[in-house]
Every structure is written in C-alpha cells, then in structure tokens.
C-alpha positions as CSV (number, residue, x, y, z in Angstrom):
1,X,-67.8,-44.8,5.1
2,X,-68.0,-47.7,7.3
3,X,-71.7,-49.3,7.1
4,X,-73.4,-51.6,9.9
5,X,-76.9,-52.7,8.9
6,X,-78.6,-54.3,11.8
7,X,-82.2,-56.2,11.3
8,X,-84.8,-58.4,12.8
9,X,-84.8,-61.9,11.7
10,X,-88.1,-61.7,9.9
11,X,-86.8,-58.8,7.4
12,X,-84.8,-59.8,4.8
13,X,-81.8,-56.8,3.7
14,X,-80.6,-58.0,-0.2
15,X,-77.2,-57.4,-1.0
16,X,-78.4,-55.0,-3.5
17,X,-80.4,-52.8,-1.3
18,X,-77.1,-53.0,0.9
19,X,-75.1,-51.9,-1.9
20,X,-78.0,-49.0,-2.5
21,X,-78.2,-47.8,0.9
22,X,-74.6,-47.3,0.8
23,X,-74.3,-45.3,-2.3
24,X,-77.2,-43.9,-1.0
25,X,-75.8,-42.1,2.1
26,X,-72.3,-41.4,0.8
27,X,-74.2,-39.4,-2.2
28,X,-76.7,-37.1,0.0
29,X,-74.4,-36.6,3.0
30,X,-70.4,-36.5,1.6
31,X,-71.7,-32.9,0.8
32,X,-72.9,-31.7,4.1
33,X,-69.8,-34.0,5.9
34,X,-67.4,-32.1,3.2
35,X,-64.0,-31.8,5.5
36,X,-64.9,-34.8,7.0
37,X,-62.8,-38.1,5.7
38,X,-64.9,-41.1,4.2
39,X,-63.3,-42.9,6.4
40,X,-64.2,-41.1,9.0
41,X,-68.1,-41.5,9.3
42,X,-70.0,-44.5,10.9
43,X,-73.2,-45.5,8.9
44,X,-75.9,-47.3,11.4
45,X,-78.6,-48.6,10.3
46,X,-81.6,-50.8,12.5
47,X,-84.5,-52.1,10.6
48,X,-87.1,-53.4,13.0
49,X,-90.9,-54.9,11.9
50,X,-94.2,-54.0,14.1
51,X,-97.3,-54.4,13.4
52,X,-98.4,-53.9,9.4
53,X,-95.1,-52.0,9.7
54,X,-91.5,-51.7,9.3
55,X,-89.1,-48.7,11.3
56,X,-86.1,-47.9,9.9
57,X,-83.5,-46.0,12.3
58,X,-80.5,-44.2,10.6
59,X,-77.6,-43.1,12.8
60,X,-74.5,-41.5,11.5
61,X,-71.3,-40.4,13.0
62,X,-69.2,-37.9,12.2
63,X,-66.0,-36.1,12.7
64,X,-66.0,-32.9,15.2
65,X,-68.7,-34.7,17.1
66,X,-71.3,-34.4,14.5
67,X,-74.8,-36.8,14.7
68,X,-77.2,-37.0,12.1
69,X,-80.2,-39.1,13.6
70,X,-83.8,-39.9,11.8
71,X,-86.5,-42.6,11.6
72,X,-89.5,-43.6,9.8
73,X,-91.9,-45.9,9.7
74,X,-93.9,-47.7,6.3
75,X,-94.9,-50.9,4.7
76,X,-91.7,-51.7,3.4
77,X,-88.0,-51.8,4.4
78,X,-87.4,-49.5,1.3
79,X,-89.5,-47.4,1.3
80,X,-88.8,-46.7,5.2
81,X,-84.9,-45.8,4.4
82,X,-86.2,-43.6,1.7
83,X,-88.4,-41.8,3.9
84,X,-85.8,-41.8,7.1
85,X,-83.2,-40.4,5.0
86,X,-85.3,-37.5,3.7
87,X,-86.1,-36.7,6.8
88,X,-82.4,-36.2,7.5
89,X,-81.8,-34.9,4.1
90,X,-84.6,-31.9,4.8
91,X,-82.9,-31.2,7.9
92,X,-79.0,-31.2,6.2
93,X,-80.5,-27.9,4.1
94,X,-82.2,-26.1,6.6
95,X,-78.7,-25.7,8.2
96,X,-76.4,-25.8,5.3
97,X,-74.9,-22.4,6.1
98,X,-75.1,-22.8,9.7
99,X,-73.4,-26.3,9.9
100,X,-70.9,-26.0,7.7
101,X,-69.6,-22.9,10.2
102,X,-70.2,-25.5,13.2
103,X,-67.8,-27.3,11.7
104,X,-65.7,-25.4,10.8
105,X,-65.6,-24.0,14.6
106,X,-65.4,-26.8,15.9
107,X,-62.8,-28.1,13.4
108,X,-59.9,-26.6,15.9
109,X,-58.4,-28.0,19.0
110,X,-61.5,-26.2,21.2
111,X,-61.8,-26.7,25.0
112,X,-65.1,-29.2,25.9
113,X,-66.0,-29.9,28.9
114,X,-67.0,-33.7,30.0
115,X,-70.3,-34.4,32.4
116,X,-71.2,-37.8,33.9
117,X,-74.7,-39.0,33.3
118,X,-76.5,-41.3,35.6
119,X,-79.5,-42.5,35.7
120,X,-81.5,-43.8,38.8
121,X,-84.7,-46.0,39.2
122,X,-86.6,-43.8,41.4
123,X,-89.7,-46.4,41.8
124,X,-87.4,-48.3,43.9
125,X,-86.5,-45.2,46.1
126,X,-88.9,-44.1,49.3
127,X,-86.2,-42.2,50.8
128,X,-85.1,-38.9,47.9
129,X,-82.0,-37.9,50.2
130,X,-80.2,-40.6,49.1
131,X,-76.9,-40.8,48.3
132,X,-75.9,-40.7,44.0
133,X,-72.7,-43.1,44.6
134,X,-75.5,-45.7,46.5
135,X,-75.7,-48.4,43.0
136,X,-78.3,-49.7,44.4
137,X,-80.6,-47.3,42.5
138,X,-78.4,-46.5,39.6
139,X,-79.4,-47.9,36.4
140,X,-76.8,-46.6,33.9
141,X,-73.7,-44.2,33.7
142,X,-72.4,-42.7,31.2
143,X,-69.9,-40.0,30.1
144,X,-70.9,-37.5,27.3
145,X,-69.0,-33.9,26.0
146,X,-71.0,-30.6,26.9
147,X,-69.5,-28.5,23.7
148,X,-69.6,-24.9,23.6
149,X,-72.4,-24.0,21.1
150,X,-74.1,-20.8,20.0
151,X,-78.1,-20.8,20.5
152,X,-78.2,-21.1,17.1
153,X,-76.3,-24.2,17.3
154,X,-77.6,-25.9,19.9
155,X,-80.9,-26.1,18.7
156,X,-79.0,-27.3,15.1
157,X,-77.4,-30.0,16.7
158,X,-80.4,-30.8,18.9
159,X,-82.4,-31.0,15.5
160,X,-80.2,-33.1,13.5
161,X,-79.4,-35.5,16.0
162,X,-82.8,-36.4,17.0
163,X,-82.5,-35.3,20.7
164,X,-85.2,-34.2,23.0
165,X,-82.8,-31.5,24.5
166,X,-79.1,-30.5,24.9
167,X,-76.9,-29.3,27.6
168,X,-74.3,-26.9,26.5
169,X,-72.0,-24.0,27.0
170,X,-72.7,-20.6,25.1
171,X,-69.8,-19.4,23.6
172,X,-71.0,-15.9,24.5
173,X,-71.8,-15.7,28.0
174,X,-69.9,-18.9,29.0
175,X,-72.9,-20.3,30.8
176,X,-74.1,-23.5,31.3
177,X,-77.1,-23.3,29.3
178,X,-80.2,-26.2,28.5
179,X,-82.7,-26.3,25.0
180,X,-85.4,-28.3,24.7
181,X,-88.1,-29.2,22.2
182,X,-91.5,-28.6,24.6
183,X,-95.3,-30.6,24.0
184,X,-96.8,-27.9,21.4
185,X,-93.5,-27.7,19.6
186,X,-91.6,-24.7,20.5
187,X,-88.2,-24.8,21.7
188,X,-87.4,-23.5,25.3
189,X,-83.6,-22.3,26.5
190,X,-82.5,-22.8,30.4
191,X,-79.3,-20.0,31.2
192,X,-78.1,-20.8,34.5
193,X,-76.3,-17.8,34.3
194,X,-73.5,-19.1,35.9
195,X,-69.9,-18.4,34.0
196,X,-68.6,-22.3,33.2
C-alpha cells in the first residue's frame, strides 16, 4: 500500500502516527480490497487545521476503479483519522456482500465507456448559445470512465466514494442513467431511456 500523507505547516504528523495510520488502513481495508494487490492501492491522506479544528480527508484507490472517500472533522489530528476512517469502515459493511460482487464483475476485461467533463464559468457568460470549444469560458477539462453499474451499485459506489452523484450505464436496460443524493436525503435516479 503506497501512503502519501499531505499536511498544513502548522500540524505536526509523528513518524509514529505515520507508522499507525498505515497499519491502520492496511488492517480495516485489505479485507474489503481482498483480490486487490497491496501494491495496488493508493493511501491519501490531507490533514488541514480551521478554526478550534482539524479535517482529516482520506482518499483511497483501488484496483477495478474502486474509491473509498471520507472526512471528519475534531480537535485533534488523531482523533480526526479515527473518526474519518470509521466513517469509511461503517460504509465497507453496509456493502460487504454487494461490493465484493462489484468486484468481482468488474474484475473482467468489461467494456466502459469514457465522457469528457468540462466545466465553464458561466458568470462571465451574457451570451448562453455559445460555443463549448470557445476556452475562453472553460475552467477545467477532464476525462472520467462512465462504468456499467446496477442501481444497486451505483448508489454503492456513489456512497463509498463520497460523490454527490454518478453517471452510469445500467447493465440492464443499457441506458445512460444519473443518481444523486437530494437536500432531505433521499437518493433520486435520472433513466434517459436511451440504449448506450
């Protein structure tokens, strides 16, 4: 497991705690990552201070395009990893069953289907027929994988990693399909209902 422990200047990270948070991760999550190689999976790890307060941000990367996300705020570097990791830990059992077939699934040479993101500063724009390609207005671009998921495991995979919705493909009626986490809670599905 590779480790990358990123901090403000003002908090101090011991090479003990290091050497904690380390054993810490490859003890709670070699068992859900099981078929995953050690080497495999990225550890990151941001500890940033506020005000009375410390935030501690855990990303981790899998094989098979797995991402376990989770933060948490406290009075203490520790005791924020404690609770951040928890929070991922509680979320690893919910879907136990359901991840380790997501995994499995997604295990084999399977077809995904690649979108490009861009995002555009529409404060500076007057005019809303412009043109996507004009980078005048385009803040960032990126490329990510739209994977064909089950309901099911869209709203998994939207859970564990943290997201505030996720585009995908369902594997049953091959349509793009959106889920999102709404205000008061409840998750919400968008089926074009257009074979992809």
């Amino acid at each position: 497991m590779h480790l990358e422990i990123k901090h403000d200047p003002s908090i101090t990270i011991k090479q003990s705690f290091r050497e904690y948070i380390l054993d810490s991760l490859k003890a709670n999550f070699l068992t859900y990552l099981s078929g995953v190689q050690e080497d495999e999976i990225n550890a990151n790890l941001n500890f940033t201070s506020g005000h009375n307060s410390i935030s501690c941000y855990i990303v981790l990367h899998g094989g098979h395009h797995i991402l376990l996300r989770s933060d948490a705020n406290s009075t203490s570097s520790s005791s924020a990893f404690e609770m951040a990791i928890t929070k991922l830990q509680n979320k690893m059992r919910k879907y136990k069953d359901k991840f380790n077939t997501y995994k499995k699934r997604n295990s084999a040479d399977e077809e995904h289907h690649h979108f490009q993101k861009t995002i555009v500063d529409y404060d500076k724009i007057t005019d809303y027929s412009f043109d996507i390609q004009d980078s005048e207005y385009i803040l960032e671009e990126k490329s990510s994988i739209v994977e064909r998921l089950s309901s099911v495991e869209a709203v998994m995979k939207m859970d564990i990693g943290g997201f505030g919705g996720l585009c995908y493909i369902d594997i049953e009626t091959k349509s793009l399909c959106f889920v999102y986490k709404r205000e008061d809670g409840n998750i919400s599905f968008l089926d074009s209902k257009k074979a992809f």
